[in-house]
Wavefront OBJ file of the C-alpha trace (Angstrom):
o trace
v -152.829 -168.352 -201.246
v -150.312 -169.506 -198.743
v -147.707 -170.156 -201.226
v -148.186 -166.424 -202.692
v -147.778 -165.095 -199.278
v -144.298 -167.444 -198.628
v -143.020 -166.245 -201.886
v -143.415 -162.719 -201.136
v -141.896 -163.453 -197.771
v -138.982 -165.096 -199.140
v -138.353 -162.186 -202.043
v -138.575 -159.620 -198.862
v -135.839 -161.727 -197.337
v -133.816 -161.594 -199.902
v -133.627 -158.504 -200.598
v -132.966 -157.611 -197.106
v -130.356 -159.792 -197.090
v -129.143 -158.120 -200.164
v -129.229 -154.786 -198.923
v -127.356 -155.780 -195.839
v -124.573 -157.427 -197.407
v -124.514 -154.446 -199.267
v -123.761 -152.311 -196.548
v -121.581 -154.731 -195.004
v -118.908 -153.720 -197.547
v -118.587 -149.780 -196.552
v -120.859 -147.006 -196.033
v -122.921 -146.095 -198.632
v -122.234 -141.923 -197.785
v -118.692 -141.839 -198.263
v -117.137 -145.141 -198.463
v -115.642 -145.602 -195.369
v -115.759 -147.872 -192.090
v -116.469 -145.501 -189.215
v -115.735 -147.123 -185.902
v -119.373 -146.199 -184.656
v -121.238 -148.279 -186.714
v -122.505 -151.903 -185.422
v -121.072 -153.058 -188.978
v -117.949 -152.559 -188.197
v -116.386 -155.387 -187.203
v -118.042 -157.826 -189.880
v -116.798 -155.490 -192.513
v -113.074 -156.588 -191.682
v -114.776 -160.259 -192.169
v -113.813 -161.650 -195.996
v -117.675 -162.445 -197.736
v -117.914 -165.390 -197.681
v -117.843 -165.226 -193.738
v -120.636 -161.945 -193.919
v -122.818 -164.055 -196.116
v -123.363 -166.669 -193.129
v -123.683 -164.101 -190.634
v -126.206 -162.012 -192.526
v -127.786 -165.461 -193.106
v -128.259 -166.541 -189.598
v -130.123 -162.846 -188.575
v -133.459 -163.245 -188.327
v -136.327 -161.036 -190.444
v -136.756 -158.969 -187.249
v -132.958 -158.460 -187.012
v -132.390 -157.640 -190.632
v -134.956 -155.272 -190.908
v -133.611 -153.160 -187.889
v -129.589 -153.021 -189.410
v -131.349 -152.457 -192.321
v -133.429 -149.497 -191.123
v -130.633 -148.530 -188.782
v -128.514 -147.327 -191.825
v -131.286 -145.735 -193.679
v -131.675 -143.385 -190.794
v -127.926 -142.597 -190.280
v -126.833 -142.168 -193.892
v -130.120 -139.601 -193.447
v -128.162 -137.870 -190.705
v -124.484 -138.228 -192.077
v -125.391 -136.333 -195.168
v -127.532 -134.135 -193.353
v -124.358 -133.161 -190.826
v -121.800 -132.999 -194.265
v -121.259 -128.989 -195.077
v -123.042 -128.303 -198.882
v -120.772 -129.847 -201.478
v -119.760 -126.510 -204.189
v -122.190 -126.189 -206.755
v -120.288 -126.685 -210.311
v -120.604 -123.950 -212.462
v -121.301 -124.683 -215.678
v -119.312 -122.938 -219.211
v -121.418 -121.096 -221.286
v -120.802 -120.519 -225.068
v -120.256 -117.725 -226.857
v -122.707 -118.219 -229.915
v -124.567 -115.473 -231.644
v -128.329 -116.842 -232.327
l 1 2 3 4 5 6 7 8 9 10 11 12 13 14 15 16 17 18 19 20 21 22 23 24 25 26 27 28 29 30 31 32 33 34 35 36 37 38 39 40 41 42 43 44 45 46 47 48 49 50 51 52 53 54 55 56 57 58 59 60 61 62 63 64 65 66 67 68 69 70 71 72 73 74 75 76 77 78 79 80 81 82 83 84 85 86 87 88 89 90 91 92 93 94 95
């Protein structure tokens, strides 16, 4: 049982660690580096380097950057005016 429970605790790190190196390349609402996010500075880092440092967080600390971003990219698109809606060509076809 305490194997099942260190696998699933391992797989949980990973994929926060995943997800975090993830967003340590640009931000996921429009691509960019804005100065006001605590990624910032690691994202001028080559990989290599934001693999170790995303490494060396701890489960508490990846969890928060992780849930950090959820909430902003929440707000950013929430704050972005209504993208135009596409309107879409109709054919001419008798039925």
């Amino acid at each position: 049982m305490k194997t099942k429970a260190l696998g699933a605790a391992a797989l949980r790190r990973a994929r926060l660690e995943q997800t975090a190196l993830f967003l340590s390349d640009n931000c996921p609402v429009d691509l960019t580096n804005p100065v006001s996010c605590p990624l910032h500075d690691l994202r001028r880092l080559a990989v290599s380097e934001r693999q170790k440092w995303v490494a060396g967080l701890t489960l508490k600390d990846l969890k928060y950057l992780v849930q950090y971003h959820e909430t902003c990219a929440i707000e950013r698109r929430r704050n972005q005016p209504p993208r135009p809606r596409r309107v879409r060509k109709t054919l001419n076809v008798e039925r």
